[in-house]
CHARMM-style PDB file with segment names, atoms N, HN, CA, C and O in Angstrom:
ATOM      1  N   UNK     1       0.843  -1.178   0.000  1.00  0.00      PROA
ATOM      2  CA  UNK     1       0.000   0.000   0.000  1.00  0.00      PROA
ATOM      3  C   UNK     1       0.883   1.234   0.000  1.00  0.00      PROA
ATOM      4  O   UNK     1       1.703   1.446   0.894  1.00  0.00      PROA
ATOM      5  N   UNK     2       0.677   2.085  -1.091  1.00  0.00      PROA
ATOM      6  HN  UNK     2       0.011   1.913  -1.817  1.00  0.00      PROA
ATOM      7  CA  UNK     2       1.147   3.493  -0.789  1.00  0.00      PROA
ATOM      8  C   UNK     2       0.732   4.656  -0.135  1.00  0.00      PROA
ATOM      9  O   UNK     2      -0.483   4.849  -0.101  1.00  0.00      PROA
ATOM     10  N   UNK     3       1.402   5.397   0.343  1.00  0.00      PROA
ATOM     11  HN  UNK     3       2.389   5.240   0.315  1.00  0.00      PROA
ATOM     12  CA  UNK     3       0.113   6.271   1.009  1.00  0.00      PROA
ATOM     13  C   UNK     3       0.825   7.423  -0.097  1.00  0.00      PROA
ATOM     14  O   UNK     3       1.988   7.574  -0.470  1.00  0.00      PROA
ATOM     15  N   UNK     4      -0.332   8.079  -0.394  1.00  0.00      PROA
ATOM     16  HN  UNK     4      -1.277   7.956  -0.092  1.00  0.00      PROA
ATOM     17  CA  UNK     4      -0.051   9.798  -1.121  1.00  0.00      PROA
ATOM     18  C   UNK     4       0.924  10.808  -0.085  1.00  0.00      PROA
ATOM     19  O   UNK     4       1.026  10.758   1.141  1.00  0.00      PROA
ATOM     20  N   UNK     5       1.516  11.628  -0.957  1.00  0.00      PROA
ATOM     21  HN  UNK     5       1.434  11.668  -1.953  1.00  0.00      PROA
ATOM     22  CA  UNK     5       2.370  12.841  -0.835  1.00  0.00      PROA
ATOM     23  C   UNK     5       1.454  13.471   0.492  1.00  0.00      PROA
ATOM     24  O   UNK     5       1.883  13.405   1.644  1.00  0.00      PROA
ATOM     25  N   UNK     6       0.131  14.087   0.143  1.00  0.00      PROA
ATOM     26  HN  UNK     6      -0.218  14.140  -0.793  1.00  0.00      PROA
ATOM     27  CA  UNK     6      -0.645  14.982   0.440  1.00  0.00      PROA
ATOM     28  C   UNK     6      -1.220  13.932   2.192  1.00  0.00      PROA
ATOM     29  O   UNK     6      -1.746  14.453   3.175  1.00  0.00      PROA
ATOM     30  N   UNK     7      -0.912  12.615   2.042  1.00  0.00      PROA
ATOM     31  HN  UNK     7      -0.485  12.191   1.244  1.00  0.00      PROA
ATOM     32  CA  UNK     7      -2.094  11.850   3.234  1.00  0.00      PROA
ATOM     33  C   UNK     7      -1.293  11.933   4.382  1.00  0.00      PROA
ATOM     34  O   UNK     7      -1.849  11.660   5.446  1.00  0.00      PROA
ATOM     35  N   UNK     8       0.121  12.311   4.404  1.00  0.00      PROA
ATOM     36  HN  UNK     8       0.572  12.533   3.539  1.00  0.00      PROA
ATOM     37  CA  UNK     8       0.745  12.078   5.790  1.00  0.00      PROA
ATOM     38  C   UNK     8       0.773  13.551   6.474  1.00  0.00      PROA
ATOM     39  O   UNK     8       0.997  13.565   7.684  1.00  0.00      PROA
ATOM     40  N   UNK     9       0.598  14.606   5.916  1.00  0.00      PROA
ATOM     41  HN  UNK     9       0.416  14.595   4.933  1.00  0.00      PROA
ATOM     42  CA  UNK     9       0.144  15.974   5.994  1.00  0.00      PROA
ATOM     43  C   UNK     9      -0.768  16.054   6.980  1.00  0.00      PROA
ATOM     44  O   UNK     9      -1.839  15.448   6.969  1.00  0.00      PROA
ATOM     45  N   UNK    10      -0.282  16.988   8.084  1.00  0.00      PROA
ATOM     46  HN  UNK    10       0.588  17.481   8.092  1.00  0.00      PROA
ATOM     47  CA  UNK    10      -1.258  17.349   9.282  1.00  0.00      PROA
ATOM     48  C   UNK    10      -2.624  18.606   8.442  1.00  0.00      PROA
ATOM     49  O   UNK    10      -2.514  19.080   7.312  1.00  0.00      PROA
ATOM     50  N   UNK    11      -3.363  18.769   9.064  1.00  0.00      PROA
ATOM     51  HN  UNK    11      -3.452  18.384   9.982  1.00  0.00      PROA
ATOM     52  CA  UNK    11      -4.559  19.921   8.934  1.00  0.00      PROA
ATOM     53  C   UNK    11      -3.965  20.805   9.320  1.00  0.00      PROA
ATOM     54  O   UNK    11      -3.167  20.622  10.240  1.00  0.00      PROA
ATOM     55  N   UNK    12      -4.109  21.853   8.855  1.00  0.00      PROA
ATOM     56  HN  UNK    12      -4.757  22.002   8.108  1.00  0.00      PROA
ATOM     57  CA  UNK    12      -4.490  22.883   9.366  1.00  0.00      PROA
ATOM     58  C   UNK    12      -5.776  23.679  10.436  1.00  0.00      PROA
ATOM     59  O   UNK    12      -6.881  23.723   9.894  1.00  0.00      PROA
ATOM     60  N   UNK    13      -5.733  24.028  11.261  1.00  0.00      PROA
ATOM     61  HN  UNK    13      -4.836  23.992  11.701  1.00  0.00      PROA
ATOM     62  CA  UNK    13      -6.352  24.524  12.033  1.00  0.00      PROA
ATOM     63  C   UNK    13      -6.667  25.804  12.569  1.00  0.00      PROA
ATOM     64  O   UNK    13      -5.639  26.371  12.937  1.00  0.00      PROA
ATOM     65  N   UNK    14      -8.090  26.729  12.822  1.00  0.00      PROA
ATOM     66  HN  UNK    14      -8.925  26.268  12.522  1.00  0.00      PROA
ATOM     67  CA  UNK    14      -7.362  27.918  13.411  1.00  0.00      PROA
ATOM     68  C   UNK    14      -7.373  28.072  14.388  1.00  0.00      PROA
ATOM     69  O   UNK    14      -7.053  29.184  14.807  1.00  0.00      PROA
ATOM     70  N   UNK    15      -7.753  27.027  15.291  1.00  0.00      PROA
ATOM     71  HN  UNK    15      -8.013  26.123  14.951  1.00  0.00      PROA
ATOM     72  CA  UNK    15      -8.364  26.873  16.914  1.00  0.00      PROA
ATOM     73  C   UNK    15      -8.625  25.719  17.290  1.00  0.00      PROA
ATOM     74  O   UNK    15      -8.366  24.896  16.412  1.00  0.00      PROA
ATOM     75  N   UNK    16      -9.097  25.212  18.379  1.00  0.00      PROA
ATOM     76  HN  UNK    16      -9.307  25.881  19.092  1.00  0.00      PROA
ATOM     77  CA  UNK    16      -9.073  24.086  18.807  1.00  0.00      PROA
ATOM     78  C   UNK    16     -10.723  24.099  19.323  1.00  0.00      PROA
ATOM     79  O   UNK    16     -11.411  25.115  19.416  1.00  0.00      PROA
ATOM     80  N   UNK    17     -11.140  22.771  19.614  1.00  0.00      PROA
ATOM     81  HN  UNK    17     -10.581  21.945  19.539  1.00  0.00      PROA
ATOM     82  CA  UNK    17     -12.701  22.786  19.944  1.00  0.00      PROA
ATOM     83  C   UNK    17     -13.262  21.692  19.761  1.00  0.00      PROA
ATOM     84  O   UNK    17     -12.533  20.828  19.275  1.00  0.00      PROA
ATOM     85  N   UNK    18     -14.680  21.304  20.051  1.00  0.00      PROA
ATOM     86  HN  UNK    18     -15.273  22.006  20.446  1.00  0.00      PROA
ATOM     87  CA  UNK    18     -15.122  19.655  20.183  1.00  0.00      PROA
ATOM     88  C   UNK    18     -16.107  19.884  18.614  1.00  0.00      PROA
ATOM     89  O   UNK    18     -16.551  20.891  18.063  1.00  0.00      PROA
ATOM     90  N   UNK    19     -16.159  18.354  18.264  1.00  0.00      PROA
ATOM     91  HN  UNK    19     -15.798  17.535  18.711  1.00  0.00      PROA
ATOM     92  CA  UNK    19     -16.667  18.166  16.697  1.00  0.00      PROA
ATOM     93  C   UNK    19     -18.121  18.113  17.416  1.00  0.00      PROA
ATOM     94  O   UNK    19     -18.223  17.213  18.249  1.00  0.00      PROA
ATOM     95  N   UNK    20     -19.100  18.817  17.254  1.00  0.00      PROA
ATOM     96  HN  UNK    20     -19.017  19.549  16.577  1.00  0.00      PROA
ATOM     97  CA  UNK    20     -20.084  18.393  17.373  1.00  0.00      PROA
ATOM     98  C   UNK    20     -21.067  18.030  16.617  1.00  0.00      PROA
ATOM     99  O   UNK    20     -22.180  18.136  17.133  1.00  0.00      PROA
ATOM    100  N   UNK    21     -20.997  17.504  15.201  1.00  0.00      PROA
ATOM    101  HN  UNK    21     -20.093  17.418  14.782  1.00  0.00      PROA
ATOM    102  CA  UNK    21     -21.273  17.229  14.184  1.00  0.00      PROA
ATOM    103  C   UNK    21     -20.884  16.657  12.630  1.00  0.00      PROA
ATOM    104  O   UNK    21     -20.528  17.358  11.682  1.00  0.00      PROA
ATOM    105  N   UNK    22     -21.015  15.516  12.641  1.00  0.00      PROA
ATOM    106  HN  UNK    22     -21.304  14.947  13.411  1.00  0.00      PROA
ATOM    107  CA  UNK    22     -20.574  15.631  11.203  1.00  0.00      PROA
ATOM    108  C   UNK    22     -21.291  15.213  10.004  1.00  0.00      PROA
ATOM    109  O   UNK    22     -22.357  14.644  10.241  1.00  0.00      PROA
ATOM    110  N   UNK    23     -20.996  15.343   8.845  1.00  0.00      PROA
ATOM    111  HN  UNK    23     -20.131  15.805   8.652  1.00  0.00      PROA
ATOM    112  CA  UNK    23     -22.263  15.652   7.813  1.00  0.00      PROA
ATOM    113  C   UNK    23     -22.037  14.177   7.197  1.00  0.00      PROA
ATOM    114  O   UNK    23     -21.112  13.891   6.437  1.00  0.00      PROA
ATOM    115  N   UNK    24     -22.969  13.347   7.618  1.00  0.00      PROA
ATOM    116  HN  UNK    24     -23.721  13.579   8.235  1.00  0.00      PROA
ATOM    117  CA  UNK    24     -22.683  12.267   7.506  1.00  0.00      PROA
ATOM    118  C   UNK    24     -23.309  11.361   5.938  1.00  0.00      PROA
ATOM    119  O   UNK    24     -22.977  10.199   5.705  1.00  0.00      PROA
ATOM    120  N   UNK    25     -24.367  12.292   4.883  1.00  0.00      PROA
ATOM    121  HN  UNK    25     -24.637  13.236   5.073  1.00  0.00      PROA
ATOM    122  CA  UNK    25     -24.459  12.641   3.838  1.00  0.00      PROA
ATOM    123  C   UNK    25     -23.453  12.435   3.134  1.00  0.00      PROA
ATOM    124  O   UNK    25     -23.525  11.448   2.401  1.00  0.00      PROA
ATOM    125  N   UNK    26     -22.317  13.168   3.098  1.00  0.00      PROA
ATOM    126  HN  UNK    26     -22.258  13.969   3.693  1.00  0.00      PROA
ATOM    127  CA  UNK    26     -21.237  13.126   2.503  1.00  0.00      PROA
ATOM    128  C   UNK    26     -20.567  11.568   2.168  1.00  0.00      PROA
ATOM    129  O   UNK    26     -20.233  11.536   0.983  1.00  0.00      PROA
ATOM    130  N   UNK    27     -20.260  10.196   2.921  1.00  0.00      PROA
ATOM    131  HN  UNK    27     -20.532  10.222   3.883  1.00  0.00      PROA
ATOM    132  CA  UNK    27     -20.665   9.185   2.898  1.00  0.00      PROA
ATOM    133  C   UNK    27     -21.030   8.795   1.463  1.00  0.00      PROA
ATOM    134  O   UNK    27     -20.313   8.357   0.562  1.00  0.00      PROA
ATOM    135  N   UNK    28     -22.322   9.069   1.493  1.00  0.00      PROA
ATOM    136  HN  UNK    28     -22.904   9.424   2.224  1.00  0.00      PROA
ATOM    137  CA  UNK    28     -22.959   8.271   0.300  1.00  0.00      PROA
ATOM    138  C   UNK    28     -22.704   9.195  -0.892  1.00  0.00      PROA
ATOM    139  O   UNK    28     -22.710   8.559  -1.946  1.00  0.00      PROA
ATOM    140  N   UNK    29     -22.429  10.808  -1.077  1.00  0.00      PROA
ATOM    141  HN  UNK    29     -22.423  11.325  -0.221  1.00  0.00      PROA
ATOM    142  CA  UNK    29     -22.325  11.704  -1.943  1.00  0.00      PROA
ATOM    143  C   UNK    29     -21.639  12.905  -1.761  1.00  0.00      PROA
ATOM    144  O   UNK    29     -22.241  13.963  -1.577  1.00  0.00      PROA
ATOM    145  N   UNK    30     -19.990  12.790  -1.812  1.00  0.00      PROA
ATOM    146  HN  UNK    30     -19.500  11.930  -1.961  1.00  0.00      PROA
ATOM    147  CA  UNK    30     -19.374  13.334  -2.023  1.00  0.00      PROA
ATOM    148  C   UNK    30     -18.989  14.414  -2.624  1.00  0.00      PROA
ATOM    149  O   UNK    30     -18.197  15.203  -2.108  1.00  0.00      PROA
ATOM    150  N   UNK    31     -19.607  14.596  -4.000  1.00  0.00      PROA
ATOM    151  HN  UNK    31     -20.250  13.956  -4.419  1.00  0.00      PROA
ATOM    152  CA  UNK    31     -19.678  15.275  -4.430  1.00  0.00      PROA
ATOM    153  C   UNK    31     -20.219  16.631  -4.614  1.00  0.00      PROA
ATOM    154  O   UNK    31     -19.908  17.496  -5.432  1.00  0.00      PROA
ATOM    155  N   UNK    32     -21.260  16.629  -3.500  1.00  0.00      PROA
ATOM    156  HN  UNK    32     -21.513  15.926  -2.835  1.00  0.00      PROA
ATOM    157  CA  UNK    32     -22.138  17.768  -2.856  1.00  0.00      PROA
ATOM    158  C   UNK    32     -21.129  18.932  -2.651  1.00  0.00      PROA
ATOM    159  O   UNK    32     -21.453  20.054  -3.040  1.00  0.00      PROA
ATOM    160  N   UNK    33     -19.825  18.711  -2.013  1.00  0.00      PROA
ATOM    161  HN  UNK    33     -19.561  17.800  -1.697  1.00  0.00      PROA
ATOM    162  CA  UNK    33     -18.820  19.347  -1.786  1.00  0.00      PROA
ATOM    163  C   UNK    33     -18.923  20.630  -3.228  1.00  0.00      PROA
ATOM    164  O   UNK    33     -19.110  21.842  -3.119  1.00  0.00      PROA
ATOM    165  N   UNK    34     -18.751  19.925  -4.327  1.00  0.00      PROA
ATOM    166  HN  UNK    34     -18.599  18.941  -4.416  1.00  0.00      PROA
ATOM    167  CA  UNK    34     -18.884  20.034  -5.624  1.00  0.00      PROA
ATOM    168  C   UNK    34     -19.403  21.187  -6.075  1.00  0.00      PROA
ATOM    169  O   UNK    34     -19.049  22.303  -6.454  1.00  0.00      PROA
ATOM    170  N   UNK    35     -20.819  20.224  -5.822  1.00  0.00      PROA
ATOM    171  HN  UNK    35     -21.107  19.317  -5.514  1.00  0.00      PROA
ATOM    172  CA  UNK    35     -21.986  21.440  -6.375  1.00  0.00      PROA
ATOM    173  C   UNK    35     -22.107  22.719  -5.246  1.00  0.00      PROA
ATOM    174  O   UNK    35     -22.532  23.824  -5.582  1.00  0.00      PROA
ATOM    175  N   UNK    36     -21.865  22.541  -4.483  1.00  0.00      PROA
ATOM    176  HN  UNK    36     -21.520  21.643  -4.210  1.00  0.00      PROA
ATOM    177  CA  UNK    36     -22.182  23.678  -3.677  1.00  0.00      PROA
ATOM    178  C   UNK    36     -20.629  24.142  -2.354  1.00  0.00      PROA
ATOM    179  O   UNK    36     -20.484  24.029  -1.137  1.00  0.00      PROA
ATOM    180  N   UNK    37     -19.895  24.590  -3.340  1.00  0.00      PROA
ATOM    181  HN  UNK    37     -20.013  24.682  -4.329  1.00  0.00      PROA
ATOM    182  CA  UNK    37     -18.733  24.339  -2.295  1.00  0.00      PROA
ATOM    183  C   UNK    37     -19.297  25.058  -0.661  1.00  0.00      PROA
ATOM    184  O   UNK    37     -19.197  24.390   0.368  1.00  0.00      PROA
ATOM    185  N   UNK    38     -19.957  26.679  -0.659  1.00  0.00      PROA
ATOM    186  HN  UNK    38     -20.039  27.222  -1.495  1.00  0.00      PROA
ATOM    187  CA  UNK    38     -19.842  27.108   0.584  1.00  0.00      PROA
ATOM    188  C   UNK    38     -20.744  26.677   1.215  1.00  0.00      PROA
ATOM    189  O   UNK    38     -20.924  27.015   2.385  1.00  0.00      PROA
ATOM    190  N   UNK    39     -21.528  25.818   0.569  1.00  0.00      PROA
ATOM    191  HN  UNK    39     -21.381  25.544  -0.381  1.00  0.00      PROA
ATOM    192  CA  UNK    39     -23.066  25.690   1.092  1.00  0.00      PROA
ATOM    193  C   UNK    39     -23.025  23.891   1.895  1.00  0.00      PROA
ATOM    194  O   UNK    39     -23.856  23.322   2.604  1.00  0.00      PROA
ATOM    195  N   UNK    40     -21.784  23.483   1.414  1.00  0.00      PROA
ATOM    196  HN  UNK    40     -21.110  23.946   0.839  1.00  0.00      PROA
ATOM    197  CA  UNK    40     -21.890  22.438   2.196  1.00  0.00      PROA
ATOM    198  C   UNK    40     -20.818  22.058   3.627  1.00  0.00      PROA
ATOM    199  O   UNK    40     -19.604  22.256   3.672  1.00  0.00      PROA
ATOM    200  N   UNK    41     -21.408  21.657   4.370  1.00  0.00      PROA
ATOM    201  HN  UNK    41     -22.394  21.496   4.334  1.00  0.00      PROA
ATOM    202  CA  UNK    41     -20.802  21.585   5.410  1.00  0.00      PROA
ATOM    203  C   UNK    41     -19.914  20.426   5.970  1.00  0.00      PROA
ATOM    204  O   UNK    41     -20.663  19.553   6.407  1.00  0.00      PROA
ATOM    205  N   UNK    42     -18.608  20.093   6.121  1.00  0.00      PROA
ATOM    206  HN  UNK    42     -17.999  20.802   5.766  1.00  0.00      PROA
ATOM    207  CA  UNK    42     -18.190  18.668   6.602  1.00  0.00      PROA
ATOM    208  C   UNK    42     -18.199  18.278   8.034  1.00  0.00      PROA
ATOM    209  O   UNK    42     -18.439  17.102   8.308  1.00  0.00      PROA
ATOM    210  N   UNK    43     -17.838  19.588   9.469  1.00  0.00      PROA
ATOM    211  HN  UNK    43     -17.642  20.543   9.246  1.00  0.00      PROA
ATOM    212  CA  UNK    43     -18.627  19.037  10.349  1.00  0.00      PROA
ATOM    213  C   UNK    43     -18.781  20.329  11.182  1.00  0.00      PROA
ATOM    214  O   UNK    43     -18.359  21.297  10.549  1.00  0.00      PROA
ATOM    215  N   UNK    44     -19.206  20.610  12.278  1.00  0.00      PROA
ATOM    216  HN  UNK    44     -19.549  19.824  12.792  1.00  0.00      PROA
ATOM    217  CA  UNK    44     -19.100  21.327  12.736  1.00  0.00      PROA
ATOM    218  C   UNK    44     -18.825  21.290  14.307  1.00  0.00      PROA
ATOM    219  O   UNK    44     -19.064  20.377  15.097  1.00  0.00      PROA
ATOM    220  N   UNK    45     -18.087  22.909  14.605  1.00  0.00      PROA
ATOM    221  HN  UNK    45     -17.893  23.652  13.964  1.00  0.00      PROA
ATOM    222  CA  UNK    45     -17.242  22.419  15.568  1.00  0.00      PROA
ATOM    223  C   UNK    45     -17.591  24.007  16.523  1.00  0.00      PROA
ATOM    224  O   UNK    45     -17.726  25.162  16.119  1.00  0.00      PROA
ATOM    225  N   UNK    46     -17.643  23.461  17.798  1.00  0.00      PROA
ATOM    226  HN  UNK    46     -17.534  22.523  18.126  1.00  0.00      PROA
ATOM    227  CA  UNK    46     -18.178  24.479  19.004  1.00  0.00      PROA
ATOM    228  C   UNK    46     -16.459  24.848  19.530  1.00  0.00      PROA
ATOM    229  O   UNK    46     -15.762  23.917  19.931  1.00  0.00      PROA
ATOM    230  N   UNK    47     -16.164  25.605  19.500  1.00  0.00      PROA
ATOM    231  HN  UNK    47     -16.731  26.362  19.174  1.00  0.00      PROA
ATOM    232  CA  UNK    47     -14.483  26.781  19.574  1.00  0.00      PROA
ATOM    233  C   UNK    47     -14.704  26.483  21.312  1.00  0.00      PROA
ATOM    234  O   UNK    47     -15.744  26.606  21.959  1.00  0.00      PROA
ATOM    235  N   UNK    48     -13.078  25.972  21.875  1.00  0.00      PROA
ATOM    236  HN  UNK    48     -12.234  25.872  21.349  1.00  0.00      PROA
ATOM    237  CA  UNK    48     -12.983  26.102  23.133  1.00  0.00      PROA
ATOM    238  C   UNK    48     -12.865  27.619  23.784  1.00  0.00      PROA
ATOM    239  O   UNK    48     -12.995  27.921  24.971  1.00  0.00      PROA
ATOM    240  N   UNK    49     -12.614  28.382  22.793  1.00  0.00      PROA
ATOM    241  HN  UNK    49     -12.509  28.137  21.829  1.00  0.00      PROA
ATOM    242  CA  UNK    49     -12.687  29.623  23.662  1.00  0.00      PROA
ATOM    243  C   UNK    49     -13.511  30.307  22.395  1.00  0.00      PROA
ATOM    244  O   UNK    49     -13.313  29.914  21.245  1.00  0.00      PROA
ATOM    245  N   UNK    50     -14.357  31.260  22.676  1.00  0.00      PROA
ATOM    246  HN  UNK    50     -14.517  31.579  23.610  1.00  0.00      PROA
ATOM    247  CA  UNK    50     -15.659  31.507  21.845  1.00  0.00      PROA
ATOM    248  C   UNK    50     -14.672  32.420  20.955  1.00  0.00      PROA
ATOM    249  O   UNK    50     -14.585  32.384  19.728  1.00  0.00      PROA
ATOM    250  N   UNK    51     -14.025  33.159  21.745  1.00  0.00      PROA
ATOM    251  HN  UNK    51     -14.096  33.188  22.742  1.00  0.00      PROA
ATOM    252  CA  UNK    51     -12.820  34.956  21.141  1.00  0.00      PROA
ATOM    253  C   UNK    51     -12.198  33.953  20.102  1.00  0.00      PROA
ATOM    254  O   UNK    51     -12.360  34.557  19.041  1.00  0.00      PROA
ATOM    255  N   UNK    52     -11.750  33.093  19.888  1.00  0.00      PROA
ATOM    256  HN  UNK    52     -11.618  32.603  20.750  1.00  0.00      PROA
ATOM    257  CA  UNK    52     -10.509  32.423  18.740  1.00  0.00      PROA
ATOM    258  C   UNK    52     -11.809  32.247  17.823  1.00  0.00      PROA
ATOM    259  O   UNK    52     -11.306  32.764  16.826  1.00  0.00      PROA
ATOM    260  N   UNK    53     -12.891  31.964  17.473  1.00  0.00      PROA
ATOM    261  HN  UNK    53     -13.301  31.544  18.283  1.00  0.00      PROA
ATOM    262  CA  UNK    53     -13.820  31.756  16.332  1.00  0.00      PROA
ATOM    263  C   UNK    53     -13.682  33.375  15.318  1.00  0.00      PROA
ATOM    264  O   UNK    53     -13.762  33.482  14.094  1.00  0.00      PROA
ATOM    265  N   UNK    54     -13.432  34.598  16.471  1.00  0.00      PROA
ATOM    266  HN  UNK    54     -13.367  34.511  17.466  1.00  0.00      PROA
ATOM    267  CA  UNK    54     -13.521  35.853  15.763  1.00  0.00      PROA
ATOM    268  C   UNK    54     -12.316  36.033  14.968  1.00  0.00      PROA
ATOM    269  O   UNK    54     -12.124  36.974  14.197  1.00  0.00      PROA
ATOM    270  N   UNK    55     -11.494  35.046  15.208  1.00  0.00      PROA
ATOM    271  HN  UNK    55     -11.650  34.281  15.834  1.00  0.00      PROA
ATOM    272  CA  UNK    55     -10.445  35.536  13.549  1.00  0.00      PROA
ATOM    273  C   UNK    55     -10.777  34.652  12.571  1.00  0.00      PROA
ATOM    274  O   UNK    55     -10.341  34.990  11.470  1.00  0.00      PROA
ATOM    275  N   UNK    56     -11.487  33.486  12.588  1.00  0.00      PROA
ATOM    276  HN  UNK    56     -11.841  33.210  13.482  1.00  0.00      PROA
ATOM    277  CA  UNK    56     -11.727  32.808  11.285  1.00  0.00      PROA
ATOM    278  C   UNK    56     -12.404  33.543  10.353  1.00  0.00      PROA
ATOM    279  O   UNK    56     -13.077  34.509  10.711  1.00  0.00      PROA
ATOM    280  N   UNK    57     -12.306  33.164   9.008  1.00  0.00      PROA
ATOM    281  HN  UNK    57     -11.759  32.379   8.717  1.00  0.00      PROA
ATOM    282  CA  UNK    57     -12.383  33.962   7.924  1.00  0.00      PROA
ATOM    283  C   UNK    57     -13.359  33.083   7.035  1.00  0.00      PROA
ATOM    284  O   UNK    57     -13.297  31.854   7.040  1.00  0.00      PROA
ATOM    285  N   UNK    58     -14.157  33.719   6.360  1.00  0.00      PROA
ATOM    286  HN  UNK    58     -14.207  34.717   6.355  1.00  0.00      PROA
ATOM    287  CA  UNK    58     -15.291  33.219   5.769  1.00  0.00      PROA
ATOM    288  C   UNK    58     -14.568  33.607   4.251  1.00  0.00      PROA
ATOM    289  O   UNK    58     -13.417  33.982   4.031  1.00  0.00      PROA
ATOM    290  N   UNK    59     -15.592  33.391   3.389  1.00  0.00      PROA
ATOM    291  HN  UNK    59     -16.528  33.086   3.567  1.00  0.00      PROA
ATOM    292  CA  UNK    59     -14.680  33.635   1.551  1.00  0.00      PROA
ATOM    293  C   UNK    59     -14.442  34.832   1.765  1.00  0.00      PROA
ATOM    294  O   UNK    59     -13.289  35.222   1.945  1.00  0.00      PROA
ATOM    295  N   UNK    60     -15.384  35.558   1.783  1.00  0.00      PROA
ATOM    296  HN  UNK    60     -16.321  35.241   1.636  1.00  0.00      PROA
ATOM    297  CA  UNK    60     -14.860  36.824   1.344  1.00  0.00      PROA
ATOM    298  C   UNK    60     -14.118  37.506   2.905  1.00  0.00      PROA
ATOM    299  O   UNK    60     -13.797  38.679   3.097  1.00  0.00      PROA
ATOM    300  N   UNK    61     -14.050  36.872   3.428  1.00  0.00      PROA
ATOM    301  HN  UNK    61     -14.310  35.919   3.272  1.00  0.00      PROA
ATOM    302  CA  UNK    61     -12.868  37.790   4.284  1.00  0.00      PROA
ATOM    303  C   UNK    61     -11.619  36.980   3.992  1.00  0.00      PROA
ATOM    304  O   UNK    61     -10.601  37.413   4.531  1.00  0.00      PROA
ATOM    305  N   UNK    62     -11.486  35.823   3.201  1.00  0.00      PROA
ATOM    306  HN  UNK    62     -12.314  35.472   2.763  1.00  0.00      PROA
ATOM    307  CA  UNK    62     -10.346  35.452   2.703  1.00  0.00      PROA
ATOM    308  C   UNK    62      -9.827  35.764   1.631  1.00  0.00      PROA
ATOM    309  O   UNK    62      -8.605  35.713   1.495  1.00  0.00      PROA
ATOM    310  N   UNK    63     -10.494  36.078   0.831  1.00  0.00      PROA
ATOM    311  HN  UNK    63     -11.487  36.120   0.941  1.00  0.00      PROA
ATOM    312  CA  UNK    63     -10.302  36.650  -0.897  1.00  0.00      PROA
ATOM    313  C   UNK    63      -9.479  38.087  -0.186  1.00  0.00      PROA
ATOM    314  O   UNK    63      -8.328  38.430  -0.453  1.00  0.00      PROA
ATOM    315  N   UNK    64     -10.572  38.892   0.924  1.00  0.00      PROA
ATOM    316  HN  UNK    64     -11.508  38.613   1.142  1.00  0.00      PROA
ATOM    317  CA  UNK    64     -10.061  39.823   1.000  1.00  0.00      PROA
ATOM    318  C   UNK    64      -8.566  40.056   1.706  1.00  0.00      PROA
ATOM    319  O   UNK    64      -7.714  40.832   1.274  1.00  0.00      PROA
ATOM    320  N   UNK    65      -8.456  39.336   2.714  1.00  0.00      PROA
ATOM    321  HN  UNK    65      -9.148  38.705   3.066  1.00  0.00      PROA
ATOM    322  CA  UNK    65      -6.979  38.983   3.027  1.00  0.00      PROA
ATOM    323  C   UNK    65      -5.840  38.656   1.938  1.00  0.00      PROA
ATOM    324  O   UNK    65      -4.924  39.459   1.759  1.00  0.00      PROA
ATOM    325  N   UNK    66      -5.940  37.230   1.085  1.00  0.00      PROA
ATOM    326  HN  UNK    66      -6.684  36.578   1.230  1.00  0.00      PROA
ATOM    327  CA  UNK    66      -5.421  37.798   0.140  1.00  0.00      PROA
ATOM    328  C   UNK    66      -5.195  38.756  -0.780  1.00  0.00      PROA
ATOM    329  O   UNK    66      -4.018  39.054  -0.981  1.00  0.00      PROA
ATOM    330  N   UNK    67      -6.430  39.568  -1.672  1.00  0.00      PROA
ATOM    331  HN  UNK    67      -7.386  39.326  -1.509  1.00  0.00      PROA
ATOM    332  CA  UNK    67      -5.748  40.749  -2.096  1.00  0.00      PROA
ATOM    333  C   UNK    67      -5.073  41.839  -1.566  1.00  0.00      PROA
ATOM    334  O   UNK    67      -4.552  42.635  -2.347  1.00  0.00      PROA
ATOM    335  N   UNK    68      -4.968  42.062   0.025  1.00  0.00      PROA
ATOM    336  HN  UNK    68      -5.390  41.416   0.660  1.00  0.00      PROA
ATOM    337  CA  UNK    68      -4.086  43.066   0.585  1.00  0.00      PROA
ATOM    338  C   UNK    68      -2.508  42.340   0.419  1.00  0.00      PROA
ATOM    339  O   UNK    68      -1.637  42.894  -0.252  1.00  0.00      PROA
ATOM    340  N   UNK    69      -2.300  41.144   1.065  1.00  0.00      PROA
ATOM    341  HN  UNK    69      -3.008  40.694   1.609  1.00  0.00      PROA
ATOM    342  CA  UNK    69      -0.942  40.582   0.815  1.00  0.00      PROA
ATOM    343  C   UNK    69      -0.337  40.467  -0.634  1.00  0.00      PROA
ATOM    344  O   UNK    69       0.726  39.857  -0.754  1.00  0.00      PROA
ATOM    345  N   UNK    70      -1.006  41.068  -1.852  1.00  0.00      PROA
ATOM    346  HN  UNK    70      -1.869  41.563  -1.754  1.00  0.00      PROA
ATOM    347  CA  UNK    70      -0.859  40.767  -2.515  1.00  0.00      PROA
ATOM    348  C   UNK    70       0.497  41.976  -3.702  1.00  0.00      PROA
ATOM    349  O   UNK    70       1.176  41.928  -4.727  1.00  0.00      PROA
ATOM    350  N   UNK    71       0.007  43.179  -2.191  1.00  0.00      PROA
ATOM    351  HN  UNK    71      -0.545  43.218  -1.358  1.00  0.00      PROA
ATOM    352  CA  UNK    71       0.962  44.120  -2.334  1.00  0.00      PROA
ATOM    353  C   UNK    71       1.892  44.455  -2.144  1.00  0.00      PROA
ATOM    354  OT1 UNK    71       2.266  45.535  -2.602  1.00  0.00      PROA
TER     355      UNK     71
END
């Protein structure tokens, strides 16, 4: 068995916190990801400290982060 380049690779994270959900849909149809990238969800997660959720970045506060670094 090989494992891929990309599979021994840790996550990234921006905080730490308990899974309290996962989209268990995904399973049978993967591809949902696909059709609806922002609209689908893989799990969701309650932030051990509520203040670390306020720097995560949604699209457009990421698009927008990148175009400032971009200068």
């Amino acid at each position: 068995m090989v494992e891929s380049v990309q599979g021994g690779r840790g996550h990234l994270r921006p905080g730490s916190g308990v899974v309290t959900a996962i989209n268990e849909a995904l399973g049978d149809a993967p591809q949902a990801i696909n059709a609806d990238a922002y609209g689908t969800w893989l799990f969701r997660l309650k932030p051990d400290d509520p203040r670390s959720s306020a720097r995560w970045l949604d699209a457009n506060g990421y698009a927008e982060q990148l175009a400032s670094e971009e200068h």
